[in-house]
C-alpha positions as CSV (number, residue, x, y, z in Angstrom):
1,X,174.2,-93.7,55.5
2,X,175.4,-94.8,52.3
3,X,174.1,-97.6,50.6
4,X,176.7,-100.7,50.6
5,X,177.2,-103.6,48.1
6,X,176.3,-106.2,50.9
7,X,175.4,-105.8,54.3
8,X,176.6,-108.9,56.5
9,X,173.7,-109.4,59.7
10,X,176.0,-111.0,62.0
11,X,179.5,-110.7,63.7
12,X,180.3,-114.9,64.3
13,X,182.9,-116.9,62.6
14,X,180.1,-117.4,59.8
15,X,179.1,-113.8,59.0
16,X,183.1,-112.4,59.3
17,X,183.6,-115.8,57.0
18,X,181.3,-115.0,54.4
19,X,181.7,-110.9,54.5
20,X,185.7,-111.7,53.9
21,X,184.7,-114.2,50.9
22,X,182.5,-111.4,49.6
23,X,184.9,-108.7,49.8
24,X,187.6,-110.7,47.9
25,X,185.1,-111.0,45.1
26,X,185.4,-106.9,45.3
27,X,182.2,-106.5,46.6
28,X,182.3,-103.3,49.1
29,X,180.8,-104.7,52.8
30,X,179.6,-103.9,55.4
31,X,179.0,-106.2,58.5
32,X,176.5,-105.5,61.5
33,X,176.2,-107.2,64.9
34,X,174.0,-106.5,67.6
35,X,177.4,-106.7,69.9
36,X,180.0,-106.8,67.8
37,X,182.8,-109.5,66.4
38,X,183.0,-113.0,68.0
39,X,180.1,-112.4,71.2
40,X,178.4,-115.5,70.4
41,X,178.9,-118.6,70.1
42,X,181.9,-118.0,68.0
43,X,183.8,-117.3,71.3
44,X,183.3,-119.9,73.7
45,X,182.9,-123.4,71.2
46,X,184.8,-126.1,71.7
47,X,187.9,-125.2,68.6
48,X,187.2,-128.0,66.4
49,X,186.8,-128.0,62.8
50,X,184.9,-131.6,63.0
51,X,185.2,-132.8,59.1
52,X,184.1,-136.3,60.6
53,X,181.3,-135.5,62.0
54,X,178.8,-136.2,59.3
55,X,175.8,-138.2,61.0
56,X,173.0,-135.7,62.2
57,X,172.1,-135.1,65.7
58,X,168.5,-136.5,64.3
59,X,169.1,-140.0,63.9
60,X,167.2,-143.5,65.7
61,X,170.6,-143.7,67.7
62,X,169.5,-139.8,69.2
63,X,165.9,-141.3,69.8
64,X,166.9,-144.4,71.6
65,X,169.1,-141.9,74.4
66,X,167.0,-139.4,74.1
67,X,164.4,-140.6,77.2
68,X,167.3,-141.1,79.5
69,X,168.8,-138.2,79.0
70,X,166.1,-136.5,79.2
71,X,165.2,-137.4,82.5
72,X,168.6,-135.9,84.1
73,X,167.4,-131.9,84.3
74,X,171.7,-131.6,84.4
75,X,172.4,-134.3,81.5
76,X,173.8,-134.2,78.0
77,X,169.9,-133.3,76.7
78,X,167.4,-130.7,78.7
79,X,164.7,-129.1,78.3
80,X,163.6,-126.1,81.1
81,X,160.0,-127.2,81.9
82,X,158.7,-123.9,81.1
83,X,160.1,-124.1,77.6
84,X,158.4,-127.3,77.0
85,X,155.3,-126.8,75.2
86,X,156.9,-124.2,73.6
87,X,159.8,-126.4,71.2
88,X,157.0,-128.9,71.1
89,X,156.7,-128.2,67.6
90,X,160.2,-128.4,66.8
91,X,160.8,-131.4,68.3
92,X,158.4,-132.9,66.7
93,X,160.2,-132.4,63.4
94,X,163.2,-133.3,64.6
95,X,161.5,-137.0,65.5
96,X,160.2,-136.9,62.1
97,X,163.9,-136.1,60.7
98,X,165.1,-139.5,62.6
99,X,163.6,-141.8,60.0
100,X,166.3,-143.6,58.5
101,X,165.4,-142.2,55.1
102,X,165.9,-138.5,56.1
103,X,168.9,-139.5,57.8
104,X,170.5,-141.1,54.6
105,X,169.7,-137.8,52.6
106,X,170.9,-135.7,55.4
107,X,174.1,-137.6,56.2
108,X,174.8,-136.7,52.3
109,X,173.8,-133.4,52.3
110,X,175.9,-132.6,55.2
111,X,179.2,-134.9,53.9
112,X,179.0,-132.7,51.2
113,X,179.1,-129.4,53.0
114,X,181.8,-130.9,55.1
115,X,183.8,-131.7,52.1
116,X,183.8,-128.3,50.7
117,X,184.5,-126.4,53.8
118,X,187.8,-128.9,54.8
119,X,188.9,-128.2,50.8
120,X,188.2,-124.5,51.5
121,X,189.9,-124.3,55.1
122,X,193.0,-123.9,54.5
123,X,193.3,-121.4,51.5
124,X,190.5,-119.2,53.7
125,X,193.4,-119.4,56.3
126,X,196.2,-118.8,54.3
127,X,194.2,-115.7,52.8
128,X,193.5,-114.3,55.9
129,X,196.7,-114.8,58.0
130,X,195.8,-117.1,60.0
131,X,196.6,-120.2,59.4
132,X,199.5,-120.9,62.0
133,X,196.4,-121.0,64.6
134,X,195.5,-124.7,62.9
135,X,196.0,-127.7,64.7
136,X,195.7,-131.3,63.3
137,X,195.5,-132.9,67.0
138,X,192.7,-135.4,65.7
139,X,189.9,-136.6,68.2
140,X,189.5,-139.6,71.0
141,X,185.9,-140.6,71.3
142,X,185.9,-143.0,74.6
143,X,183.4,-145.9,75.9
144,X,182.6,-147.2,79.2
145,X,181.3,-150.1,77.9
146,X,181.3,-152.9,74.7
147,X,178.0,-152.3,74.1
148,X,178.4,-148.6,74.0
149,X,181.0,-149.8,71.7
150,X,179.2,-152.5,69.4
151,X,176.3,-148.8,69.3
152,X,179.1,-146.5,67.9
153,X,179.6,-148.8,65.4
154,X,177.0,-148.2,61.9
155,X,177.9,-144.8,62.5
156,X,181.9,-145.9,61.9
157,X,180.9,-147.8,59.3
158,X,179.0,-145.1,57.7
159,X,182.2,-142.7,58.1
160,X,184.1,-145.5,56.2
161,X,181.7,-145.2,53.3
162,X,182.7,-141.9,52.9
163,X,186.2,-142.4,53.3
164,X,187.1,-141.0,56.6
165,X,189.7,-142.7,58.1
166,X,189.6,-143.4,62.3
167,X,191.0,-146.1,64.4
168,X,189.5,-148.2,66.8
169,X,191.5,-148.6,70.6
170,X,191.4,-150.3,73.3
171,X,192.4,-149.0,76.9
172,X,195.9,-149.6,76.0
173,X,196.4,-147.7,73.2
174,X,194.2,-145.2,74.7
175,X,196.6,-144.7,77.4
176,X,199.3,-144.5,74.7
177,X,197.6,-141.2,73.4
178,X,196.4,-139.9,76.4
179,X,197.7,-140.7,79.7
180,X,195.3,-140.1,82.9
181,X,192.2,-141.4,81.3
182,X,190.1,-143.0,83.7
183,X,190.3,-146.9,83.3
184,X,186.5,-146.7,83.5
185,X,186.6,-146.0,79.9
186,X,187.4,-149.7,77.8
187,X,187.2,-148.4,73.8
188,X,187.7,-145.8,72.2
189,X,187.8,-144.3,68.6
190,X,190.6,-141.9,67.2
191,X,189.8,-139.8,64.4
192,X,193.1,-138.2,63.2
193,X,191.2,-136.0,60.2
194,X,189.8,-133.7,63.2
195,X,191.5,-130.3,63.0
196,X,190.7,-127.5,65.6
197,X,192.0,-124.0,66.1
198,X,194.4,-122.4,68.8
199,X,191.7,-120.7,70.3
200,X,187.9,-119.7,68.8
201,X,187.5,-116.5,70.0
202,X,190.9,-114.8,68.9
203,X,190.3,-116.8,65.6
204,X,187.2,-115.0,65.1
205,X,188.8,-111.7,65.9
206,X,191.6,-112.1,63.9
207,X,189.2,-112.7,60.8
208,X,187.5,-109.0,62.2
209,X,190.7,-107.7,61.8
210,X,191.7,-109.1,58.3
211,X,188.3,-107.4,56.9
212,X,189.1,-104.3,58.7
213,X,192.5,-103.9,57.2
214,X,191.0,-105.0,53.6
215,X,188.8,-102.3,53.5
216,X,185.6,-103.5,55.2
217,X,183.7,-101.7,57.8
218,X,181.7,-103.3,61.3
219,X,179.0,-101.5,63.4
220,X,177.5,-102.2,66.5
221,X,174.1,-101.8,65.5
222,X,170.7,-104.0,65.7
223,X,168.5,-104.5,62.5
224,X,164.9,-105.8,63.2
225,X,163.2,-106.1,59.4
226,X,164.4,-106.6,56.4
227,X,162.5,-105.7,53.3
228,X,162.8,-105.8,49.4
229,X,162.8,-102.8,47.2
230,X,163.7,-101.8,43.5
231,X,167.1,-101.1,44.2
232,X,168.0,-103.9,46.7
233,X,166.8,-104.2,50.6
234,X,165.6,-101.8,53.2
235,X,167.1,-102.9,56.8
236,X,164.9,-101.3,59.7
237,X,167.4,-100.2,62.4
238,X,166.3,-100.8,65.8
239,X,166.4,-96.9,65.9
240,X,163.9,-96.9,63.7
241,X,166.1,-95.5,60.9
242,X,166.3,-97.7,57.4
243,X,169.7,-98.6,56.3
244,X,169.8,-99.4,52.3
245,X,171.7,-102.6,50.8
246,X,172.4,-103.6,47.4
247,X,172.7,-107.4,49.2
248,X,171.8,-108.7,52.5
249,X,173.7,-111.6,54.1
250,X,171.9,-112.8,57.0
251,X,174.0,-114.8,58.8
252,X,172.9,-113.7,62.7
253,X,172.9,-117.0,64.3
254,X,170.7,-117.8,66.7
255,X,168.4,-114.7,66.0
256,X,168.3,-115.2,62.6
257,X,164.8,-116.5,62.0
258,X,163.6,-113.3,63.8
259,X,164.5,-112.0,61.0
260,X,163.8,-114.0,58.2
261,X,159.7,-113.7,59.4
262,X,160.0,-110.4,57.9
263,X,160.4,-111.5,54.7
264,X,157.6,-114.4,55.1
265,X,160.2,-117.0,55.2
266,X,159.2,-119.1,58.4
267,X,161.9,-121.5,59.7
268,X,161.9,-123.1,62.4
269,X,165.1,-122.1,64.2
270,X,165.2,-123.1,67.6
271,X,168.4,-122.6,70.2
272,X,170.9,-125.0,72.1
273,X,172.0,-123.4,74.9
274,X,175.6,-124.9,75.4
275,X,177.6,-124.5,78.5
276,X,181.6,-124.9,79.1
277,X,183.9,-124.0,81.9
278,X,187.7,-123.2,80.8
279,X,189.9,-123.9,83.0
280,X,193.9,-122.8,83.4
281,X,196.1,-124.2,81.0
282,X,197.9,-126.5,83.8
283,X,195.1,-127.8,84.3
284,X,195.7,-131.3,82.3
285,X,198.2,-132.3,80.1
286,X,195.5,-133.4,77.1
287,X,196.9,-134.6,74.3
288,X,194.2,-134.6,71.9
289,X,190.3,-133.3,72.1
290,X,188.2,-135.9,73.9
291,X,184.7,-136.6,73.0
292,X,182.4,-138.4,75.7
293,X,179.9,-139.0,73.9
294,X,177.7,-140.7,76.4
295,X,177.8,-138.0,78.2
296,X,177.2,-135.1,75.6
297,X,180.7,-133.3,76.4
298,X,184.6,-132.6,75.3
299,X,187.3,-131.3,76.7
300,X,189.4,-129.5,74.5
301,X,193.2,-127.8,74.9
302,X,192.9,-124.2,73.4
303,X,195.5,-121.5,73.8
304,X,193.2,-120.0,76.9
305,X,192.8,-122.6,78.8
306,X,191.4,-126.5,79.1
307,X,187.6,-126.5,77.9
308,X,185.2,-128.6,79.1
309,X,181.7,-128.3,77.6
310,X,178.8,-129.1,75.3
311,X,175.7,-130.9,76.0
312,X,172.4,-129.3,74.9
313,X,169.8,-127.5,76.7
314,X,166.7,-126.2,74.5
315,X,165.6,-123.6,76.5
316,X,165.3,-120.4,74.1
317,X,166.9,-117.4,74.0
318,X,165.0,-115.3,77.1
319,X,165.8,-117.9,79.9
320,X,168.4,-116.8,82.3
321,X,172.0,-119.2,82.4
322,X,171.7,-122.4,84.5
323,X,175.4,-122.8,85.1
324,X,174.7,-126.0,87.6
325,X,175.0,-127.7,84.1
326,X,178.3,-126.3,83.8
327,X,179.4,-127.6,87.1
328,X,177.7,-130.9,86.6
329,X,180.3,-131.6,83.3
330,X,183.1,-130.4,85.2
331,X,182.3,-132.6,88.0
332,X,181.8,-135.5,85.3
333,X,185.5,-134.5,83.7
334,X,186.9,-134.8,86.8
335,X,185.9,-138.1,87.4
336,X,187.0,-138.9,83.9
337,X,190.7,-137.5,84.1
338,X,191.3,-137.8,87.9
339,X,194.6,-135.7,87.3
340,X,192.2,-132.6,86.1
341,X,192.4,-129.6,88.3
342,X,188.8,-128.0,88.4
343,X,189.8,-124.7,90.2
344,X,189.8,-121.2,88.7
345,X,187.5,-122.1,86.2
346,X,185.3,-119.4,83.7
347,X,181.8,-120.3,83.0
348,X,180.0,-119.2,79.6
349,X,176.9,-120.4,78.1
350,X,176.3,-119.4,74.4
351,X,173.0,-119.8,71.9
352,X,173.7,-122.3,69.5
353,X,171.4,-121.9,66.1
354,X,169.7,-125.6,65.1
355,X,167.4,-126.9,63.0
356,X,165.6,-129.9,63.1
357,X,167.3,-131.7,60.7
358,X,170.7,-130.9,61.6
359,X,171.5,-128.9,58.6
360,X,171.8,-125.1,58.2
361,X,170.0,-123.0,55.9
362,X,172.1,-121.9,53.2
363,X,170.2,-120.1,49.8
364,X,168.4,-116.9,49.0
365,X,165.3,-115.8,50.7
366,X,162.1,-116.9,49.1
367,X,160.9,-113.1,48.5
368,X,163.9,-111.8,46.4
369,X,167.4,-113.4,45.6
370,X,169.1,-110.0,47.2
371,X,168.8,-111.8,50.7
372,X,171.0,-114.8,51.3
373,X,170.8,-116.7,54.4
374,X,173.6,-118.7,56.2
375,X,172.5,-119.6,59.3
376,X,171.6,-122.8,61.7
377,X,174.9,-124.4,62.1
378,X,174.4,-126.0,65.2
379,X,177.8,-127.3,66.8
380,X,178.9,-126.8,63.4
381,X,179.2,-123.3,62.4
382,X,182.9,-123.3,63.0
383,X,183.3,-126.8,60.8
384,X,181.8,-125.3,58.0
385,X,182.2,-121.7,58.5
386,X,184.8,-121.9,55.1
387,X,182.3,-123.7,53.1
388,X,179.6,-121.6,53.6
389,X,181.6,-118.6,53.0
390,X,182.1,-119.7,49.4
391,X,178.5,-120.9,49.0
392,X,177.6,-116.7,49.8
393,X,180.2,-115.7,47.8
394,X,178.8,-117.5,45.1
395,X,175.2,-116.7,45.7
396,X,176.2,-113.1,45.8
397,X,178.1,-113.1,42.4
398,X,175.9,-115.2,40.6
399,X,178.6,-117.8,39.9
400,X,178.1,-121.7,39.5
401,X,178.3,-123.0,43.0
402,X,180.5,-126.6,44.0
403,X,177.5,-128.5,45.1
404,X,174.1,-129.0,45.3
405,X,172.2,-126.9,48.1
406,X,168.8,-127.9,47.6
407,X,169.1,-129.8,51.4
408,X,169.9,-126.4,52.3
409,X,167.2,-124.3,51.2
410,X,164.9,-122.2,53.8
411,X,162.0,-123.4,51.9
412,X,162.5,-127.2,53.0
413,X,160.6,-126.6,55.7
């Protein structure tokens, strides 16, 4: 085959992102995925583009749950027994990424990220068509209790610091916003700055599209090794066959550190396994995303359907579905809005790619600057799926980039 300017590894909101940022610098690419456009976790996520969420899933507030969550094989943090010993080693960087020092940096690194992506949202949108899908609906984060409240708290207060505007309820004013919330929940926090799409997986595909009618080419096709040469990179084809790039964007999601070992750049990518059920459209009349975060779930109104998922299970990527955690949320959501209807429901579980330290990798590989990575999102990749787009573009091109990446780099670890 012919060599390309840049071959994009991956077929998710981030690789489509990034290969459509690439092409409008008149770059000629080519994207790759092992199933094609929007058959990860691009597809079943819960629609939100989550500015506000800056804090880092590794944080002391994390560590004090952690134990009790734990312990509940069906609860809002699992890990299969036979995986155990296995993520020991990642978990223990993620304990070490809870010190409140790492936090601090990280909580900057990521505010950063998030502010570029929300600046680059909508332009990316308007560029590609598709912005009618974006919703400003904002987000209701709900508390059974004032000490669950009173807990919430530094991590408003560091929002605040950062200027993100949210508004503290009580069960009033909840029900206000969203009627048919169970009374069980007393506070609540609304975010209004929380934007979310019409529907992930037809997003995705409608960025597939764009790049297609722009000129830009996808395969269904596996690569398993990547390797430098004079004139660029050599990608192995699972056939066997090598396929020549000027650039490489890897950008495979969960799968990506299979392939960043074959350029000596070890990184300890691990995978959240997050499960959802979407339900009929009739199902609720929700008003605006709910977050419960005590219980490591939201339910989200998306142009398919209700959603209700989340929670994370670290249980690799060979282990087959356990979709009792599916039912276990949607028995949970229907406890929490009585009114929900819970029948003819779809189940999905997708791989979600996380690092220890909450942050993606974003930069070139260590062995040559002709591979750029752009993976490890976690529940973010759709947040900052514009962001990172312009970072690639920019690594690609060789152009000053809008912020500092060192946080980001593949050699942190």
């Amino acid at each position: 085959m012919a060599k390309s300017d840049v071959l994009v590894i991956g077929a998710g909101v981030v690789g489509l992102s990034a290969a459509i940022a690439a092409q409008a610098r008149g770059l000629g690419v080519v994207v790759i995925d092992r199933e094609g456009p929007a058959a990860g976790a691009s597809a079943g996520n819960a629609g939100a583009f989550a500015f506000t969420d800056i804090l880092p899933l590794a944080s002391p507030g994390i560590l004090k749950k952690a134990p009790k969550w734990l312990l509940d094989p069906l609860g809002p943090l699992a890990v299969p027994p036979r995986y155990a010993l296995r993520i020991l080693p990642w978990m223990l960087r993620f304990w070490r990424a809870c010190s409140p020092a790492r936090v601090a940096r990280s909580t900057t690194a990521q505010t950063a990220l998030m502010d570029l992506s929300k600046a680059e949202l909508e332009p990316f949108l308007t560029a590609t068509g598709t912005l009618p899908m974006l919703r400003k609906g904002g987000n209701l984060q709900v508390y059974e209790s004032e000490a669950e409240f009173q807990a919430s708290l530094p991590g408003w207060e560091a929002r605040t610091r950062h200027g993100i505007a949210f508004h503290h309820m009580d069960a009033q004013e909840m029900a206000q916003l969203q009627p048919g919330l169970s009374p069980r929940f007393i506070r609540g926090t609304f975010t209004p700055g929380w934007y979310s799409i019409t529907d992930p997986k037809l997003y995705t595909l409608a960025l597939a599209e764009h790049f297609r009618a722009m000129g830009g080419v996808i395969e269904i096709a596996d690569v398993t090794a990547l390797r430098p040469d004079a004139q660029g990179v050599q990608c192995t084809m699972g056939d066997g066959t090598i396929r020549n790039a000027g650039k490489v964007v890897v950008a495979a999601g969960a799968f990506s550190h299979r392939l960043s070992r074959t350029l000596g750049d070890v990184i300890p990518l691990e995978t959240e396994r997050g499960y959802n059920t979407t339900l009929p459209g009739d199902a609720f009349d929700l008003r605006t995303q709910i977050t419960f975060g005590g219980h490591g779930f939201v339910i989200t109104k998306l142009t398919s359907g209700v959603r209700v998922g989340g929670a994370v299970e670290l249980g690799g990527l060979d282990l087959p579905p356990n979709f009792r955690r599916s039912d276990a949320m949607l028995k949970k959501a229907q406890m929490f809005l009585p009114g929900l209807k819970t029948q003819g429901g779809v189940q999905w579980m997708g791989f979600r790619p996380s690092l220890p330290d909450s942050l993606p990798v974003i930069g070139r590989a260590g062995s040559t600057p002709n591979v750029v990575y752009a993976f490890g999102h976690g529940h973010l990749g759709l947040t900052q799926s514009a962001g990172t787009a312009r970072l690639v573009a920019d690594l690609l091109t060789d152009r000053p980039l809008p912020m500092d990446i060192a946080s980001f780099s593949p050699r942190r670890f």
